[in-house]
N, C-alpha and C positions, 0 to 999 in steps of 0.2 A: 351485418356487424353483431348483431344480436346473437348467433349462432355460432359464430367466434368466440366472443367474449364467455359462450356457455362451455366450449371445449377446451378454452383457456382457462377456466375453472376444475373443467373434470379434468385435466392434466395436473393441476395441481395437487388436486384430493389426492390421485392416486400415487404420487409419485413419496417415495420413502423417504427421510433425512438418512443421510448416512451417518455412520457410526464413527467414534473416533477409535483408535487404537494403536500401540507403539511399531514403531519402524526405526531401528536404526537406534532408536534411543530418544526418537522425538514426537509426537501427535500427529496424526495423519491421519487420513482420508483415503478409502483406495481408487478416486478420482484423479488423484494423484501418483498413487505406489502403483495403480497399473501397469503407466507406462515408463517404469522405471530403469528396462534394460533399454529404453530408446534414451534414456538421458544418462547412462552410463555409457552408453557409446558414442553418445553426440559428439561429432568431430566440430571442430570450431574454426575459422579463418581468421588468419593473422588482423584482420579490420573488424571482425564482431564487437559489439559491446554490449556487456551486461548488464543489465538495467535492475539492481535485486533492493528490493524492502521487506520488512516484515507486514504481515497483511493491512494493509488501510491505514498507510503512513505517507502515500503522497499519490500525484496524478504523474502521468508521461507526456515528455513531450512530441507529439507527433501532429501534424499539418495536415495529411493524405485523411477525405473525409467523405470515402465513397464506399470502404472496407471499413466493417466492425472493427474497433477495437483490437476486439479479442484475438481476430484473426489476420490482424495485421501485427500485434504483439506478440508472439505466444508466452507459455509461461514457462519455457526453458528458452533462453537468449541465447585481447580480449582484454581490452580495457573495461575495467568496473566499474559503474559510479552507481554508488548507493545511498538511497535516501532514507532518511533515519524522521522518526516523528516521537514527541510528546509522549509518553506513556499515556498521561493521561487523559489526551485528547485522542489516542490511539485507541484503547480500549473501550471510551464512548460509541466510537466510527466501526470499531469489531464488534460492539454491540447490536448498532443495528445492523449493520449488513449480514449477519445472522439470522437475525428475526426475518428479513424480506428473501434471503437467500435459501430457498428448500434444497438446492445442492448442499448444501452446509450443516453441519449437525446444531439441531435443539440447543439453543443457547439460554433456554430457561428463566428466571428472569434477571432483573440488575443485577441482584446480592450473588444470586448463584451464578451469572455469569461471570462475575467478578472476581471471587475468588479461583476460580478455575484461569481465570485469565493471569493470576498472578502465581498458580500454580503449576503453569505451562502446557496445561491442558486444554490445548488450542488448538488447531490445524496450522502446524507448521512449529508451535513447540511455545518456548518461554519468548516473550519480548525482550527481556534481560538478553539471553544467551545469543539472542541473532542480532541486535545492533550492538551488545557489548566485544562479540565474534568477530564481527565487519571489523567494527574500530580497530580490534589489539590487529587484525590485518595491515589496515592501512598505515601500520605503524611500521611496514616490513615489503611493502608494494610501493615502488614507483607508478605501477601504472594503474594507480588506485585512487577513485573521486569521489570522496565522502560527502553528503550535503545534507543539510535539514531543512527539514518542511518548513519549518518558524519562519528562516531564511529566505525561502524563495519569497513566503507573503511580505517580509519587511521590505525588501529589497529584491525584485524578479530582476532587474536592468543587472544588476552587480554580477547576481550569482549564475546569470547566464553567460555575462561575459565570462567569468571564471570555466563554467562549465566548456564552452568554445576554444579558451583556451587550453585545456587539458586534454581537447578531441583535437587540437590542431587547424580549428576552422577560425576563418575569417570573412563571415557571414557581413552584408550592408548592411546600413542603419535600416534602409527598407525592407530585407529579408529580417532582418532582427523584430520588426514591427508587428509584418504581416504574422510571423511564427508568435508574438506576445499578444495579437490579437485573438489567435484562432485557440490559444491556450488557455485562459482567462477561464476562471471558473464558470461564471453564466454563460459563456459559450458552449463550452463544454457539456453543459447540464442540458443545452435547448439541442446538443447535436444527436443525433439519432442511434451516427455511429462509434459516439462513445459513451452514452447513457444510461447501455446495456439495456434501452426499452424494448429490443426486439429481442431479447430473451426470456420464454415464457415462465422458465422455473424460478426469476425474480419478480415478486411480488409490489410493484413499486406503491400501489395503495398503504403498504403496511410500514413501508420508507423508504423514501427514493433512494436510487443506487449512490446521485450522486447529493449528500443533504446543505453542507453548508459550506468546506471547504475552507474553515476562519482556523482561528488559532484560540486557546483557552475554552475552546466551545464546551470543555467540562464543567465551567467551573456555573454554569445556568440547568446541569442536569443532572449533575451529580449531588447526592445525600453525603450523609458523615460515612460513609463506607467507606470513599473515596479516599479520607481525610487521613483517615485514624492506623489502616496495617504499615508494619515497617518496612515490610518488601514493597509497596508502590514508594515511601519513601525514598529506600535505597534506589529505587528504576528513578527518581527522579533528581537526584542528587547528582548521580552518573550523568545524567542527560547534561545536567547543567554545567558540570565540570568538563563535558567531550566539549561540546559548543563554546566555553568560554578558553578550552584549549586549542579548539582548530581560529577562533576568532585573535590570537595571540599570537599562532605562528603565522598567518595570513600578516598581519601587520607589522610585522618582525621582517618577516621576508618580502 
């Protein structure tokens, strides 16, 4: 073990953050832009679904616990249902999985992470532009499942049935159970194969991959940085207005 844990150290030394730089008109990674003529041609089957967030806005849900995550998920997924989180519980969750993540570019520290987070200089672009994106979609897709993180932690019973209903399943009370128990954040955190602890270029001494999974977890780590620009305003105003409009026509309809 001792000789493991030593080359799991020289792996990391050696290995380089990547750079960020424009694609397309958004922040990226060419971790990502590599394989880009395979997701331009990716053909899709009339039953796929898309599963899209912006980075570190919710968990998936998946039961199969013998296959990594990662490799049971990938990260190109056609029904869409997409989960939307917090700016500013978002931004905390991008912060650290940055710092632990050496695939990931240098996130520097709070202050400078922060304003770069709110100037869309992120891997994968502005938080604004990608759930404000989704939304003005969902306003024009039948076959579109908009959800929030808030959401599932207030209510997981609710927003699963919703979810169930939108995919067309009618899952038993026992299968509903077994899938809310194997989902559950502390399960999640202790499972191996979705903890991302078998990959060596996360660093989980520095922060674990998976840290608290609550709701407001900003408002215990965040300074006045947080408080005081108008662009997290505005990201936060929007938030509160999509949620208090999907929670309006839910009850309407």
């Amino acid at each position: 073990m001792p000789q493991l844990d030593k080359n799991l150290t020289t792996l990391m030394e050696v290995l380089h953050r990547p750079q960020l730089f424009d694609f397309h008109g958004v922040s990226m990674t060419n971790a990502f832009t590599d394989n880009w003529d395979n997701v331009q041609n990716f053909k899709a089957r009339p039953d796929d679904i898309l599963i899209a967030t912006y980075p570190k806005a919710g968990l998936l849900v998946n039961r199969q616990t013998s296959i990594p995550l990662y490799d049971r998920v990938p990260f190109l997924e056609l029904y869409v249902v997409y989960v939307a989180r917090n700016a500013k519980d978002n931004a905390v969750s991008y912060f650290h999985f940055e710092r632990m993540n050496g695939g990931m570019p240098e996130p520097g520290d709070w202050s400078t992470f922060l304003q770069d987070f709110m100037a869309g200089k992120k891997v994968f672009g502005s938080w604004y532009d990608h759930v404000n994106g989704w939304w003005e979609k969902k306003q024009t897709h039948s076959n579109f499942h908009y959800m929030f993180y808030e959401d599932l932690i207030e209510d997981y019973e609710k927003e699963i049935d919703r979810l169930c209903s939108f995919l067309g399943l009618s899952p038993s009370v026992e299968e509903k159970e077994r899938v809310r128990a194997s989902v559950t954040f502390d399960s999640m955190k202790q499972n191996k194969m979705t903890n991302y602890s078998t990959v060596p270029v996360m660093n989980q001494e520095v922060s674990p991959f998976m840290r608290k999974g609550t709701t407001s977890c900003w408002a215990t780590f965040v300074s006045q940085y947080l408080l005081s620009p108008v662009v997290l305003i505005k990201y936060t105003f929007f938030y509160t207005l999509s949620r208090l409009a999907a929670f309006v026509i839910r009850t309407v309809i």
